[in-house]
N, C-alpha and C positions, 0 to 999 in steps of 0.2 A: 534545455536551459538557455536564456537569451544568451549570448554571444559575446553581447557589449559590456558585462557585466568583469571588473578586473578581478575578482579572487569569488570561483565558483568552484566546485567538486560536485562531479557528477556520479552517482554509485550505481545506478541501474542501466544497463545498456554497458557500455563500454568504458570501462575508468579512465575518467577526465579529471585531474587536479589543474586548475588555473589559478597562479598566487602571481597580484603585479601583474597580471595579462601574458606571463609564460606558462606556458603548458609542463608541468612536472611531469605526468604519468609517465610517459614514454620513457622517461631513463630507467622505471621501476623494472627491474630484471625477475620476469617470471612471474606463474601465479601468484606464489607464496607470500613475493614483496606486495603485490597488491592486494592483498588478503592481510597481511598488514596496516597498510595504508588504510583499508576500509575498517578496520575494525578501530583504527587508532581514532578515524576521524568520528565516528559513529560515539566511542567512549572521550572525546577530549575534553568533556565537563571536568575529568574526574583523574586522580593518577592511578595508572594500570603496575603494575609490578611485573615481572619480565614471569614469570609463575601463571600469572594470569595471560601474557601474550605467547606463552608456549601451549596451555590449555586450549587457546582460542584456534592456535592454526594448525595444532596437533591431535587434541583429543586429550583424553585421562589417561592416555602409555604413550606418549612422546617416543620416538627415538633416544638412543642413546646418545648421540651428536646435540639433539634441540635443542640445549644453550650454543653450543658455537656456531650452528647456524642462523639460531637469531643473533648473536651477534652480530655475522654477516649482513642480514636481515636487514636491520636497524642501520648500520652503515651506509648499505645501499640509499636508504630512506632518507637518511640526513645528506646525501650528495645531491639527492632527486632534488628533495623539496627544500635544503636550504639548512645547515647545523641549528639553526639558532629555533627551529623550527619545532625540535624534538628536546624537552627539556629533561634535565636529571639523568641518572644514569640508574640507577637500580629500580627507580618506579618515575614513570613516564610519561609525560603528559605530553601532546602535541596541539601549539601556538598556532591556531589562522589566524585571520586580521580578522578583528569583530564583523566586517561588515561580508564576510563569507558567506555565498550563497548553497546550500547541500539542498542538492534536489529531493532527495527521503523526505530530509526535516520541510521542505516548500510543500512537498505533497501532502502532509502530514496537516499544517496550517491550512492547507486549498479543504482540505476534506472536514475540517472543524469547522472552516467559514459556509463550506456547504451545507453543512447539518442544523449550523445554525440558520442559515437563512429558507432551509425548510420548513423550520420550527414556526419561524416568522413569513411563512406562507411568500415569501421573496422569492418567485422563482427562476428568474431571468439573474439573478444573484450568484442562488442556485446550482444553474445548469451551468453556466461560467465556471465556477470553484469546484462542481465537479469533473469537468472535461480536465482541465488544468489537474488533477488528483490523479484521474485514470491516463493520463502522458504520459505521469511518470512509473505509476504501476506497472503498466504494459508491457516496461524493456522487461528485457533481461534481466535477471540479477545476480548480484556478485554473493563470494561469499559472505559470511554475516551477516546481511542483509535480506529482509525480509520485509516485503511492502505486499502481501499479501490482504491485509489485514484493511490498508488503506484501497485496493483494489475492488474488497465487498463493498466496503462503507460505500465511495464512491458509486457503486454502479445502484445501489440504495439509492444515493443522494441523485443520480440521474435520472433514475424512474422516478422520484417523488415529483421531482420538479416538469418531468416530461409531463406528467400527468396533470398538474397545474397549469402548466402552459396552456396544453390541448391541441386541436389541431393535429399540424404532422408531428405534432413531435408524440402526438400518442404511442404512434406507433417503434420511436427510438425509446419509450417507457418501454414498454412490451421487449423490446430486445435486450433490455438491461434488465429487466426482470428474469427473462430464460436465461440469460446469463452467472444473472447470480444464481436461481435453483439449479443449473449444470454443476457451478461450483462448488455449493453447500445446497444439498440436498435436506438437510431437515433444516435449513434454517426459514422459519414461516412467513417472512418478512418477504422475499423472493415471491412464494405461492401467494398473497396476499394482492402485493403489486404488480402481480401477472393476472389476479381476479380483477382488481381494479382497469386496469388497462385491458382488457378484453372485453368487458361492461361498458368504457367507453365507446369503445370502438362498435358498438351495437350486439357484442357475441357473449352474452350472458349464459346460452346454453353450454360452451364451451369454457367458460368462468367457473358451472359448476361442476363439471368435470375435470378440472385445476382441484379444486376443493378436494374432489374424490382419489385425486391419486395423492395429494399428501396425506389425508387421514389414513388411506391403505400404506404409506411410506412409514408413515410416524406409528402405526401397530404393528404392522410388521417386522421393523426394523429395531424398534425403540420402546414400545409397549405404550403406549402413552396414547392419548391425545389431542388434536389442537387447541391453542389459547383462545380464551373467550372473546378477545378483537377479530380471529379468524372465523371462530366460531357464528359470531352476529355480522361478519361483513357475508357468511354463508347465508344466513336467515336472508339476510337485504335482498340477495339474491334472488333465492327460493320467493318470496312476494314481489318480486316484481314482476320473476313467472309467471307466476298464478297471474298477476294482475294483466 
């Protein structure tokens, strides 16, 4: 996340709250408190109730202590980040300054801009908004948080476009295609953009051998099928064989 930026929050890799260009996290004492923090900052649209921030960092059988520890909790949190920061006392909303940067929510917006600019055949757009998407996915992540999800999308959005581009970047398609089918194995988008970028790259016989190990994936596994886009990008295949 740029640097120069005065009030960013960082949730993937190592928790960064920057409010005013000071660095909060550090005072946060322990996972717990920042496990807090992230969940606070993830729900700030909305007020949380202290029921719901003991479920959150507890589970559905808390300890017998988890209100006086959140208590604690929350304390801690209003010395970190500033009293004025954390409103209300029985249900809880926590105050950034509107122009707050959270890397989730940035990766979140980089992977819309990318999908749309795949839509619109834009793929130097693209490949941009997807690398920017897969930064953030990549750390680590904290509790609550889950960028999993921007992680596929992304590496979707970077073979669409690798493959648009052409060239070398065929071949950065092709590895964000094995990449996605490592991680979601029946999801057909993955096999599809690994057939395409193989076909590029002149390897069509090894394209329809892609094909064959998801249709053995997907009966084996699932009893099914593949969709009729995978299906006919099969056929294109098969006749360009022949031909």
């Amino acid at each position: 996340m740029p640097a120069g930026i005065a009030n960013r929050v960082q949730l993937c890799g190592e928790l960064s709250v920057v409010l005013d260009g000071r660095e909060c996290a550090t005072a946060l004492r322990g996972r717990q408190a920042r496990a807090l923090c992230t969940y606070l900052v993830l729900e700030r649209n909305r007020l949380v109730d202290r029921y719901d921030l003991i479920e959150a960092l507890w589970g559905t059988e808390p300890p017998p202590a988890a209100g006086e520890a959140l208590r604690s909790l929350l304390s801690n949190l209003r010395r970190a980040l500033g009293a004025e920061r954390l409103a209300g006392r029985e249900e809880l909303r926590l105050r950034l300054p509107a122009d707050t940067r959270v890397d989730v929510e940035a990766a979140a917006r980089a992977i819309h801009d990318a999908e749309s600019a795949v839509a619109l055949a834009q793929w130097e757009r693209a490949w941009i908004a997807a690398h920017v998407a897969m930064n953030v996915a990549s750390r680590p992540l904290l509790p609550r948080v889950s960028a999993a999800w921007i992680r596929m999308r992304a590496l979707e959005a970077l073979a669409a476009s690798g493959l648009g581009l052409g060239g070398p970047e065929i071949h950065t398609a092709r590895r964000a295609a094995d990449a996605l089918i490592d991680a979601e194995p029946y999801r057909e988008s993955g096999y599809r953009l690994l057939m395409r970028a193989l076909r590029a790259e002149g390897n069509s016989p090894q394209a329809l051998l892609v094909f064959d190990r998801l249709r053995t994936t997907l009966r084996d596994e699932l009893g099914v099928t593949p969709t009729e886009s995978t299906l006919a990008l099969h056929q294109e295949l098969l006749a360009e064989s022949v031909g």
